[in-house]
VOTOR-662675 format. One record per residue: residue in one letter; x, y, z of N, C-alpha, C, O in turn; residue number from 0. Coordinates in Angstrom, 1 decimal. Example, Ala and Ser with C-alpha at 12.3 -4.5 7.8 and 13.67 -1.06 7.14 Angstrom:
# VOTOR-662675
@r:A, n.px:13.2, n.py:-5.7, n.pz:7.8, ca.px:12.3, ca.py:-4.5, ca.pz:7.8, c.px:13.2, c.py:-3.3, c.pz:7.8, o.px:14.2, o.py:-3.3, o.pz:8.5, k:0
@r:S, n.px:12.8, n.py:-2.2, n.pz:7.1, ca.px:13.7, ca.py:-1.1, ca.pz:7.1, c.px:12.9, c.py:0.0, c.pz:7.9, o.px:13.4, o.py:1.1, o.pz:8.0, k:1
***
This chain:
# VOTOR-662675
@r:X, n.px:0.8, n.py:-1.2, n.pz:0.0, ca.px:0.0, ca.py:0.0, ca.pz:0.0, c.px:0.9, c.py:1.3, c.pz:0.0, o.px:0.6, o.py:2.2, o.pz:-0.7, k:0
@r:X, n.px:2.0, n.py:1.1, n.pz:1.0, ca.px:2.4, ca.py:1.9, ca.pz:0.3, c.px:3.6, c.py:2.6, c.pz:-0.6, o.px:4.1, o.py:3.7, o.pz:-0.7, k:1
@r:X, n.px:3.8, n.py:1.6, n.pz:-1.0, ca.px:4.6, ca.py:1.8, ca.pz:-2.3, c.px:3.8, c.py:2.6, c.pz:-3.6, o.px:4.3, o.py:3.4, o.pz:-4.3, k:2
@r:X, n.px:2.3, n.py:2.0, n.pz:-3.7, ca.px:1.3, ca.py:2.3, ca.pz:-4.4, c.px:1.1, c.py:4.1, c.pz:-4.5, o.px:0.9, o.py:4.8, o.pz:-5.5, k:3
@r:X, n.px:1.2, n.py:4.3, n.pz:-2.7, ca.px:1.4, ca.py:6.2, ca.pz:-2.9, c.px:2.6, c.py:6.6, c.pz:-2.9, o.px:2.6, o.py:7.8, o.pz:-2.8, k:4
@r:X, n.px:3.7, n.py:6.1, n.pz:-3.0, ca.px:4.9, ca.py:6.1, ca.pz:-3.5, c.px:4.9, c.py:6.6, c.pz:-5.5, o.px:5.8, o.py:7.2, o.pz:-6.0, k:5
@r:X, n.px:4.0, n.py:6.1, n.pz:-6.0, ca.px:4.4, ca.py:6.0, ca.pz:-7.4, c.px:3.3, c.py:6.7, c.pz:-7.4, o.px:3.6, o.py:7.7, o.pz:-8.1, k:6
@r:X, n.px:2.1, n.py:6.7, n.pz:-7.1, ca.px:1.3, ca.py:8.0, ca.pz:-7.2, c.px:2.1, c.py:9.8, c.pz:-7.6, o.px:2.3, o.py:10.7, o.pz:-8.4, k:7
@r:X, n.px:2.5, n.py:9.1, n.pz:-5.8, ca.px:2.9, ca.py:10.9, ca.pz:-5.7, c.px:4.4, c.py:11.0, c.pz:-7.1, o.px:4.5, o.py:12.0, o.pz:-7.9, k:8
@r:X, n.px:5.5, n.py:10.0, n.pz:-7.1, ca.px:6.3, ca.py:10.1, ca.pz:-7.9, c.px:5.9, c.py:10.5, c.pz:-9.4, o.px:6.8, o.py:11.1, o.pz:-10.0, k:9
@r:X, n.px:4.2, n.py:10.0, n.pz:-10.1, ca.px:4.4, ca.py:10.0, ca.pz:-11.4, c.px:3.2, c.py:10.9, c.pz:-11.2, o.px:3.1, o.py:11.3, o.pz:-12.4, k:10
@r:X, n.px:2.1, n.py:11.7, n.pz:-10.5, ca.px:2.1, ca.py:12.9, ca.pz:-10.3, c.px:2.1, c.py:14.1, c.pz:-10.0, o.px:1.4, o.py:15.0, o.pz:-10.5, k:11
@r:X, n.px:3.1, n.py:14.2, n.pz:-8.8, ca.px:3.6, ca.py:15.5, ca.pz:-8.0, c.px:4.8, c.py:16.2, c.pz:-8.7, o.px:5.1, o.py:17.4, o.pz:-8.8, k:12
@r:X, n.px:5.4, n.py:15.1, n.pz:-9.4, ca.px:6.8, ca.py:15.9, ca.pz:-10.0, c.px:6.7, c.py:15.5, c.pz:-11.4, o.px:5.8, o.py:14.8, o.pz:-12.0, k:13
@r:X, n.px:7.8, n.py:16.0, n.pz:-11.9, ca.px:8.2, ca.py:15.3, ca.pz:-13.4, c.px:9.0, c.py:14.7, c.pz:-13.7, o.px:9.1, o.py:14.6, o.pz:-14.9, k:14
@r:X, n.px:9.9, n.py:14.2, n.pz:-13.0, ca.px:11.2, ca.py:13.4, ca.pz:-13.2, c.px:11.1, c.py:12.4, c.pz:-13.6, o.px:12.0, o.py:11.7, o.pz:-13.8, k:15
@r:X, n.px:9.6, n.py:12.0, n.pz:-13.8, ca.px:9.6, ca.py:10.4, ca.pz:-14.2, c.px:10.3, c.py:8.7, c.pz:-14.3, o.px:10.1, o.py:8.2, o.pz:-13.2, k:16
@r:X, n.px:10.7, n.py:8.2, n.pz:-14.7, ca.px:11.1, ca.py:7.1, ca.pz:-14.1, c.px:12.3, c.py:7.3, c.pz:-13.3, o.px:12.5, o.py:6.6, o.pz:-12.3, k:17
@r:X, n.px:12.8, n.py:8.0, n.pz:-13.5, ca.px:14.0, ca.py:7.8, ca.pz:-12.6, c.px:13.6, c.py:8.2, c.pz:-11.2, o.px:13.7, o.py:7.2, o.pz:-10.4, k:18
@r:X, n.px:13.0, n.py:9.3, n.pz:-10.7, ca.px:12.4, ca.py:8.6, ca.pz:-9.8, c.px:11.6, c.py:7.8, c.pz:-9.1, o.px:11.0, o.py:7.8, o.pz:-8.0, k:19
@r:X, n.px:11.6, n.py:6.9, n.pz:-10.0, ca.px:10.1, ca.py:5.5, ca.pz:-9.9, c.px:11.1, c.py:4.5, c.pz:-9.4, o.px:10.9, o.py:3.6, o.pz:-8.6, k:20
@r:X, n.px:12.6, n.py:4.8, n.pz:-10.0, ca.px:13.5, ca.py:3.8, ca.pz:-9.9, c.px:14.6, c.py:4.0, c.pz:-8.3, o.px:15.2, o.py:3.1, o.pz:-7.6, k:21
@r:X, n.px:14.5, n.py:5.0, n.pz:-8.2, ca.px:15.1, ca.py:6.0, ca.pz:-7.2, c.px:14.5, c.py:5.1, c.pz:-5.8, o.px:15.1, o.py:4.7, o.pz:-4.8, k:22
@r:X, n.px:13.1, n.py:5.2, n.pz:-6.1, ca.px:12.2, ca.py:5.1, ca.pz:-5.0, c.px:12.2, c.py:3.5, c.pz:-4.6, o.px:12.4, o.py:3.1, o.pz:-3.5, k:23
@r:X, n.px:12.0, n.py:2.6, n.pz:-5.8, ca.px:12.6, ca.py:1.1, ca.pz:-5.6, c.px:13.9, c.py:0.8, c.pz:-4.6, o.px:14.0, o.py:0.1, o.pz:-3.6, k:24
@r:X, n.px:14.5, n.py:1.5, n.pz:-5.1, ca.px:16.0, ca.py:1.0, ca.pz:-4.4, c.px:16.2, c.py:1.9, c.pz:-3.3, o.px:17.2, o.py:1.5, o.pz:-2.6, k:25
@r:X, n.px:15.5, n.py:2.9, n.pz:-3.1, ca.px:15.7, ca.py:3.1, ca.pz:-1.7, c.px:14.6, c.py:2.2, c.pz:-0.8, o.px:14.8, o.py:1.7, o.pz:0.3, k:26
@r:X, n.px:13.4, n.py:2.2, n.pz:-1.5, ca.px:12.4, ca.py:0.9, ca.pz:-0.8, c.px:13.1, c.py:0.0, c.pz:-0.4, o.px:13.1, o.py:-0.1, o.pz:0.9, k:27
@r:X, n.px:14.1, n.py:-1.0, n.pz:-1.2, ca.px:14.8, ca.py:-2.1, ca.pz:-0.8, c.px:15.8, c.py:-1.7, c.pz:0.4, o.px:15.8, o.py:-2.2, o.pz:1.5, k:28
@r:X, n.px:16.9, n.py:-0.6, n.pz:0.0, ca.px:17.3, ca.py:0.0, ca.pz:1.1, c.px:16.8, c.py:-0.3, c.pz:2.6, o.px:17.0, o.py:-1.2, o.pz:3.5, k:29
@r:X, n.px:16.1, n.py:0.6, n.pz:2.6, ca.px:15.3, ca.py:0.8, ca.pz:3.8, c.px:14.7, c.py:-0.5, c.pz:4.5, o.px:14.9, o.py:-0.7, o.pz:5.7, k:30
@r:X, n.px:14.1, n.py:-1.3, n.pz:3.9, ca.px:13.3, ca.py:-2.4, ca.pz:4.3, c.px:14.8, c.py:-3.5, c.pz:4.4, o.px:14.5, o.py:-4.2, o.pz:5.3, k:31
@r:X, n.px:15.9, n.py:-3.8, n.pz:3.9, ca.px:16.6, ca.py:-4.4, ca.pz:4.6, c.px:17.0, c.py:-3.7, c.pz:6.1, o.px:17.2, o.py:-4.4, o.pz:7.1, k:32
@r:X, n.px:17.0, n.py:-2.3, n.pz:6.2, ca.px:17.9, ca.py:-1.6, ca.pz:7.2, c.px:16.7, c.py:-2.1, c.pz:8.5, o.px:17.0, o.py:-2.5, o.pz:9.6, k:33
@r:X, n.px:15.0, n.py:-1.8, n.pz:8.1, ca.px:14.2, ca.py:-2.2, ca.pz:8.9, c.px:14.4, c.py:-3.7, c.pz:9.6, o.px:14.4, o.py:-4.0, o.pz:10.8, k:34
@r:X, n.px:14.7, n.py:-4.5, n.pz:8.6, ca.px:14.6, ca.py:-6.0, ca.pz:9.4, c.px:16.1, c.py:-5.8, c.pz:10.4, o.px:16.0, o.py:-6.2, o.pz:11.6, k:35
@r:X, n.px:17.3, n.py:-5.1, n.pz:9.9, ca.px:17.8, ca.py:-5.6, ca.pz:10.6, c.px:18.0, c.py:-4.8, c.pz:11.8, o.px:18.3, o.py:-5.4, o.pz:12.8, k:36
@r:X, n.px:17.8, n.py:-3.2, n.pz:12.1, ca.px:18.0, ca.py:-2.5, ca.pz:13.0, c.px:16.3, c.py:-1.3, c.pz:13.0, o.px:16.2, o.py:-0.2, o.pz:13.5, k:37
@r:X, n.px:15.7, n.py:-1.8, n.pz:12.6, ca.px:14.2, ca.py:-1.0, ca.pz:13.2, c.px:14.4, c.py:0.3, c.pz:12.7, o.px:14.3, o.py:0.6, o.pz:11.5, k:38
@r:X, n.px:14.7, n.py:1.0, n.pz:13.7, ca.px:14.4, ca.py:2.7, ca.pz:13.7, c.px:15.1, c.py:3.3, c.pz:12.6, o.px:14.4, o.py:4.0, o.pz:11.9, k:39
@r:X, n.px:16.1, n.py:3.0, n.pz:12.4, ca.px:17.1, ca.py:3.6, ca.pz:11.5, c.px:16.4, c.py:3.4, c.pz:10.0, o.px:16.7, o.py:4.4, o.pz:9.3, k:40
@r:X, n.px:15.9, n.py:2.8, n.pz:9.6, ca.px:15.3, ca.py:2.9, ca.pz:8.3, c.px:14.6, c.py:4.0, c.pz:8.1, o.px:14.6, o.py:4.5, o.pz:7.0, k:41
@r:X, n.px:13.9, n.py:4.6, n.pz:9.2, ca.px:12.9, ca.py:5.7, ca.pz:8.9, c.px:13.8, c.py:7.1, c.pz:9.0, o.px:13.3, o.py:8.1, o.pz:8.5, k:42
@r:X, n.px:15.2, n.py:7.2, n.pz:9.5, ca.px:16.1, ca.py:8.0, ca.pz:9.4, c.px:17.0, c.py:7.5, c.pz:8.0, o.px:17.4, o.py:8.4, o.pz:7.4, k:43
@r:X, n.px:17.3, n.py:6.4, n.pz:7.7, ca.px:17.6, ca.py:6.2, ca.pz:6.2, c.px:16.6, c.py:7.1, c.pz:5.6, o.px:17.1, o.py:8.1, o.pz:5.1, k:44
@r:X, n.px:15.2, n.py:6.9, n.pz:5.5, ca.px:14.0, ca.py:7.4, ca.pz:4.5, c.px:14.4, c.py:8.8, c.pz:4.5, o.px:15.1, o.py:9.2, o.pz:3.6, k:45
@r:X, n.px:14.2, n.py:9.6, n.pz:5.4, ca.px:14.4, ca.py:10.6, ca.pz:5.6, c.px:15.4, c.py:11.4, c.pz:5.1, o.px:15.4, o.py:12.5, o.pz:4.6, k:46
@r:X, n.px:16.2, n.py:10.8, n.pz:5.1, ca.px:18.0, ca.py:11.4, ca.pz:4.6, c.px:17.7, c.py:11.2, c.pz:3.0, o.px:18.0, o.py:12.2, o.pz:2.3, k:47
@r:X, n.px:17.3, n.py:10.3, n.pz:2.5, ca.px:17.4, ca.py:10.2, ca.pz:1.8, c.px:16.4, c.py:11.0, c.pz:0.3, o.px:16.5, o.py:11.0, o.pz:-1.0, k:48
@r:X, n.px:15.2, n.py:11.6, n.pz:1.5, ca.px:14.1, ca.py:12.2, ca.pz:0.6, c.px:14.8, c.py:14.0, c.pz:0.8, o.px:14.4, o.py:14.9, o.pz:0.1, k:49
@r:X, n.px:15.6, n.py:14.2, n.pz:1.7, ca.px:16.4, ca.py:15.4, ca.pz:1.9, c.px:17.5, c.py:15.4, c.pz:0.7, o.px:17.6, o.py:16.4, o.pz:-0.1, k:50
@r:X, n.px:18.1, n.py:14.5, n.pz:0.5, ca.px:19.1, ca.py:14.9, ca.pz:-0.7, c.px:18.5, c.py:14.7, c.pz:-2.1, o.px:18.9, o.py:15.3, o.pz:-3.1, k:51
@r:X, n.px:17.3, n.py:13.9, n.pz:-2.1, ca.px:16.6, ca.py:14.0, ca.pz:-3.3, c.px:15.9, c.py:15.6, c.pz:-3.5, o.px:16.0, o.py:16.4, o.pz:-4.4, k:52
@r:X, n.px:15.3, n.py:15.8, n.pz:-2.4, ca.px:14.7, ca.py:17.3, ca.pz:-2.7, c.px:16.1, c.py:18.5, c.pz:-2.5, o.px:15.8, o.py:19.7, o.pz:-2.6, k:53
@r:X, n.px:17.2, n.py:18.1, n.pz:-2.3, ca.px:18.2, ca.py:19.1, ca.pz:-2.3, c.px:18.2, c.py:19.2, c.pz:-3.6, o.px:17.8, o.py:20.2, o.pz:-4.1, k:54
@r:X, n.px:18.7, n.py:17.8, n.pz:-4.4, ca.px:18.9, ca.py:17.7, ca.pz:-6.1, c.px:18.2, c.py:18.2, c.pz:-6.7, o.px:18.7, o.py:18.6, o.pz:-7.8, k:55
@r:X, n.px:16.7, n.py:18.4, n.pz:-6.5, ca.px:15.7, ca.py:18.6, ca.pz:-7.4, c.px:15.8, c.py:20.1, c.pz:-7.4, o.px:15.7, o.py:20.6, o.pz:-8.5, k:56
@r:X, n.px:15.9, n.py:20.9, n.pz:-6.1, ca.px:16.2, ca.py:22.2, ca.pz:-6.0, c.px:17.3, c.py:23.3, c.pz:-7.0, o.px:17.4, o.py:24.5, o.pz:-6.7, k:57
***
């Protein structure tokens, strides 16, 4: 579910189109390994990581 508003908001909030479709995959996977193995830190992975994407986009 929500990956689903993941590609929502990716393919209509911005225009970057796949690449961030692709962007969002592999930090998905990212994250969800970091979740199994250390919990909290994934949601501080997510975060850091939607900060340097909107740095870039800037």
């Amino acid at each position: 579910m929500v990956s689903a508003c993941h590609v929502f908001l990716a393919s209509t909030v911005t225009v970057v189109g796949w690449q961030l479709l692709a962007f969002t995959l592999y930090e998905g996977l990212i994250c969800a390994f970091l979740r199994l193995r250390s919990g909290v830190i994934a949601a501080l992975a997510h975060g850091i990581a939607i900060f340097l994407l909107a740095g870039a986009l800037i």
